[in-house]
Structure formats: C-alpha cells, structure tokens
C-alpha positions in Angstrom: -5.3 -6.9 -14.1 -2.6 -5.6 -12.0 -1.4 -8.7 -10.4 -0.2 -11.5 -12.9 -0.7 -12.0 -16.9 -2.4 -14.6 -16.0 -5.2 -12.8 -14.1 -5.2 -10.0 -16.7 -5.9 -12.2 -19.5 -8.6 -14.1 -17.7 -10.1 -10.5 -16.8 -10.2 -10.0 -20.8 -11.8 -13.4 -21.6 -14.3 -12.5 -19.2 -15.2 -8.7 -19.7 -15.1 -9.3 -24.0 -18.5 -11.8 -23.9 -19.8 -10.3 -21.3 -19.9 -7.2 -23.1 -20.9 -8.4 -26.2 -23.8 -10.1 -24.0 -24.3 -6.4 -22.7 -24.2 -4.8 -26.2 -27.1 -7.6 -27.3 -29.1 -6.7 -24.3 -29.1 -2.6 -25.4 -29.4 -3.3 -28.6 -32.9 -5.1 -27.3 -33.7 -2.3 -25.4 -32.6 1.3 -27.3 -29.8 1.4 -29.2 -29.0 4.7 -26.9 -27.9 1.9 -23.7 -24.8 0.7 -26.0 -22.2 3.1 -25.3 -23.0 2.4 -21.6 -23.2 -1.9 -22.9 -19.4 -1.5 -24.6 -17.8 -0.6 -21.0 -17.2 -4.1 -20.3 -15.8 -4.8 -23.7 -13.5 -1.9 -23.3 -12.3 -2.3 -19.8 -11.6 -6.0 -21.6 -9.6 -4.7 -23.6 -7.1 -2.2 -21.8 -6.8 -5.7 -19.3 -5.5 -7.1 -22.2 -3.1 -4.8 -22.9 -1.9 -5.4 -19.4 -1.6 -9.1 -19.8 0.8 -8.3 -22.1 2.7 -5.9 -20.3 3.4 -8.5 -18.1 4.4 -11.2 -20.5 7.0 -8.4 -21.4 8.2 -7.5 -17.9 9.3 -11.9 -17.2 11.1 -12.2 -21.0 12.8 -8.6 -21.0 11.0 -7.1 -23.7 11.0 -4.0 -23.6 10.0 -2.5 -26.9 6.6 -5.0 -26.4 6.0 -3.5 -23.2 6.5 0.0 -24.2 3.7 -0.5 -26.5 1.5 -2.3 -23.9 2.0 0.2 -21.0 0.9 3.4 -23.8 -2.0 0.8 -25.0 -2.8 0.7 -20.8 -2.5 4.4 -20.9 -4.6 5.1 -23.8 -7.3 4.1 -21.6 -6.9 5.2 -17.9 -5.5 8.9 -19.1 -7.5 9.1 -22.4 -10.4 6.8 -23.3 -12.7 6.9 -20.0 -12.4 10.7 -20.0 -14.1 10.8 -22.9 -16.3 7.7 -22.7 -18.3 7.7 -19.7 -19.5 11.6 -20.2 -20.4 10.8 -23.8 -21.9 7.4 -22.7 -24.3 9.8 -20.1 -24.8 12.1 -22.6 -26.0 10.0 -25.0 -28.2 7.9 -22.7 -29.5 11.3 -21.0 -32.9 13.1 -22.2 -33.2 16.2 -19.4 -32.1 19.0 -21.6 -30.5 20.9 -18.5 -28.2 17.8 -17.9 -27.2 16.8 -21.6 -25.8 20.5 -21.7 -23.5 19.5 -18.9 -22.8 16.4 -20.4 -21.3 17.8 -23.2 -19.6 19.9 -21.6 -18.1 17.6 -19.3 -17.5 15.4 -22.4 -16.0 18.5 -24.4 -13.1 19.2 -20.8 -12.6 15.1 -20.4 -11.5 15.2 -24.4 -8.8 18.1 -23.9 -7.7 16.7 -20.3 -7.1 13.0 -21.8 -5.3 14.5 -24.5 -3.2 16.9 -22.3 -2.4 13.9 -20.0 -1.8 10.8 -22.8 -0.6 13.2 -26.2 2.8 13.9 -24.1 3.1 9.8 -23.2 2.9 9.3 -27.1 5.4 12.2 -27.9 7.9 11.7 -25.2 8.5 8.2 -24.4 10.9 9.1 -21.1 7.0 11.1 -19.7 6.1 6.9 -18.4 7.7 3.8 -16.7 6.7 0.7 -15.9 7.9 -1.1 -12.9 6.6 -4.0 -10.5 5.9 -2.5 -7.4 4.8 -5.4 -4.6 4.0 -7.4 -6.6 1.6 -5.2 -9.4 2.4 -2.9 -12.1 3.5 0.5 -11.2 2.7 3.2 -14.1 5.5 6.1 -13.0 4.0 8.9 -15.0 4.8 12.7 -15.1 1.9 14.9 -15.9 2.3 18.2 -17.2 0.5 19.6 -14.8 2.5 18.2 -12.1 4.9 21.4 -11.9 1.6 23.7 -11.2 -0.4 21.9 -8.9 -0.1 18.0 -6.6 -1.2 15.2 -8.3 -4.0 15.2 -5.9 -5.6 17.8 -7.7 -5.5 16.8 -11.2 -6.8 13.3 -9.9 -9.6 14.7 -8.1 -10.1 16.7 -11.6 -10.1 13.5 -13.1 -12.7 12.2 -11.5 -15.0 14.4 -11.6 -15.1 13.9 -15.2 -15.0 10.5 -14.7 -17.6 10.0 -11.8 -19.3 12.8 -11.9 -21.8 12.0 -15.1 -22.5 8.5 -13.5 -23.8 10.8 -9.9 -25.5 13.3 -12.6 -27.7 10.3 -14.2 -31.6 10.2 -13.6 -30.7 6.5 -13.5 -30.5 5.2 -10.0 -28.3 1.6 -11.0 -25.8 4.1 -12.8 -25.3 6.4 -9.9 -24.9 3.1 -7.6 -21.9 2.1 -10.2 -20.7 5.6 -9.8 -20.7 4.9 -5.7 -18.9 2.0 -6.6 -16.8 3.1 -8.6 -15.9 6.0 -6.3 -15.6 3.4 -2.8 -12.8 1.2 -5.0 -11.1 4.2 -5.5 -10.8 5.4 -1.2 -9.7 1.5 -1.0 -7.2 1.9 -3.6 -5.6 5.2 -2.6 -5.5 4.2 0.8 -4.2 0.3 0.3 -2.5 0.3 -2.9 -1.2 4.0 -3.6 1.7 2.3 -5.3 0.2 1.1 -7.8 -2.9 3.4 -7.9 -3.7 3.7 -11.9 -3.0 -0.4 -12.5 -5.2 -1.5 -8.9 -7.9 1.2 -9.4 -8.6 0.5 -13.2 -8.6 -3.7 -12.3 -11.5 -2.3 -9.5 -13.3 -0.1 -12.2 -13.2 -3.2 -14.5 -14.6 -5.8 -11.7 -17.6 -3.3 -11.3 -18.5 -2.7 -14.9 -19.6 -6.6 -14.8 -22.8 -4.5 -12.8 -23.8 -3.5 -15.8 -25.0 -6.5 -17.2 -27.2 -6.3 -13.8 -28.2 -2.9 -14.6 -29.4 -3.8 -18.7 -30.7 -6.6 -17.5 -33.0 -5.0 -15.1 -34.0 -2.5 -17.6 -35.2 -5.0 -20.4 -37.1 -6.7 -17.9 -38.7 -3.6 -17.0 -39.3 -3.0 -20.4 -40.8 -5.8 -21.5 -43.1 -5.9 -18.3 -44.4 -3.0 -19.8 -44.7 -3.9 -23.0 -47.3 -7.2 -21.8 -49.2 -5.1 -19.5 -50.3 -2.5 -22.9 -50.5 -5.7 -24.8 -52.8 -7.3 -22.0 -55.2 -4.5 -22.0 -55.9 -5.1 -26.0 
C-alpha cells in the first residue's frame, strides 16, 4: 500500500488468505475461475513488495529497495498486462471474444516487457521517492520521447480494463467499472503518486471477487439441487 509499511503489510496478510479462500472457491466451481481466484493472492503479493520498500526508505537501504521498487514494478508494468487478458481468456467460451482475448493477451505481453525489460536493464530508467506522504515511482518509459504518458496509460488500460468490459460476466465488468472509477479518483487526487495509489485501489477491489466466486458457486449449486430434486 502506498501509504506506510505498516498498511502495506497488513494489505498482504489480508489479500494472501483471501485468495487462497478465492482459489478454493474456483477450484469448487471450474478449475477455469482460478486465474481470475489468484488476483487477490497476487495483488498480495506486489503489496508486499511495497511493505518492504518502505522498510528500506526509514533505514537507508538502498540496494533492499532497489530490489523492492523492480519487485513493485514487475507487477504494475508487467504482470497485470498479461494476467487479466489471459485470466478472461481463459474463463471466456464465445469463440469471437477468446480471439480478442488472445490477442489482447498476445500486445499486454510485448507492452509489459517493453515497459519493465528496460527497468531490469537500466537501473537509472526508475526512482523511488516519498511524495506527500506515499511512494512515488519516477519512471521513464521508452515511449515517453514519441508520444505523452497519457497515451501509453490510456494504452495500458485498455489491455488492462478492457477484457474485464469484454466479459459475458456481468460481476467482472462491475470490477472492471471499479477498477476504472479508482483510477479518475487517483489521476485526479493523487497524480503524484499515480502507479503506488492506483495499484493499493486495484488491490482493495480485487477483495470483490471473493463476492463474485461466491455468487457463482451458489448459483451453481442451486442448480445442481434443483436437477437433483427432480430425480
């Protein structure tokens, strides 16, 4: 979380069972729901790679936070580009739609490289600063000398969002709404800190889909008594 190590680390020990809660639930269901189930667990994760960015920034370690910050980055500029397409794509049966999917999964792959390989190669491409109070990720894109960073965020999430809006699923366009309203609050209030605010958001709302599996096996096993009954 962008706001202490303290509030990152409790945003890990909450998001890591409930996505291993989420993962139980699709594995109830079809095991096709558990890419969708591990977003939780994931979004754990990266929060605890900025718990310990933190922890780094009060004792002056740098090295320590080096590695935290590109752990951070792995997943804003790489991981959910590639994720949440394949997550849809899996989980999606129209045939029209899984072509997109993959093709939207096939773009978010070369993007997040493009955006995180130059982080990996070329350490002086990030910084990571305090900025009111949250963590400021200072990075240069290399598609920051061809077009604003307005455009390759809107590109971003497009991939991002956009297979959420595509789904047949109404709950998973409603995270995609979501998803999409944290981030107008986030460019507009916290623009400072935009990658660090908007991915402790993203992670708040991915608690919905413990909702969302929920709702489904309940649905499923309603179902599954009602063809029962009728024997």
């Amino acid at each position: 979380m962008c706001f202490s190590a303290t509030a990152s680390f409790t945003a890990t020990a909450l998001l890591i069972p409930a996505g291993l809660y989420a993962c139980k639930l699709a594995m109830d269901i079809d095991v096709r729901y558990l890419p969708v189930a591990l977003i939780p667990c994931l979004f754990g994760i990266q929060q605890g790679f900025e718990g310990i960015g933190w922890l780094a920034i009060h004792h002056n370690q740098a090295d320590i936070g080096y590695l935290a910050a590109l752990g951070f980055l792995a997943f804003s500029h790489g991981l959910w580009l590639v994720w949440l397409p394949l997550a849809m794509f899996v989980l999606e049966q129209r045939p029209w739609a899984r072509k997109v999917l993959l093709v939207m999964t096939l773009l978010g792959t070369l993007f997040g490289m493009s955006l995180y390989g130059p982080f990996v190669l070329s350490p002086g491409m990030f910084a990571v600063t305090v900025t009111q109070g949250s963590i400021d990720y200072q990075t240069q894109l290399i598609y920051d000398q061809f077009f604003p960073r307005a455009v390759s965020r809107l590109f971003y999430m497009l991939i991002v969002l956009g297979p959420l809006w595509l789904s047949q699923l109404t709950q998973l366009r409603i995270i995609g709404g979501f998803i999409a309203l944290a981030l107008v609050i986030t460019d507009w209030f916290y623009n400072y800190a935009f990658v660090s605010v908007w991915c402790f958001f993203a992670a708040i709302l991915s608690g919905y889909i413990l909702y969302f599996l929920a709702s489904v096996g309940y649905q499923l096993n309603a179902r599954r008594f009602l063809e029962d009954s009728r024997w």
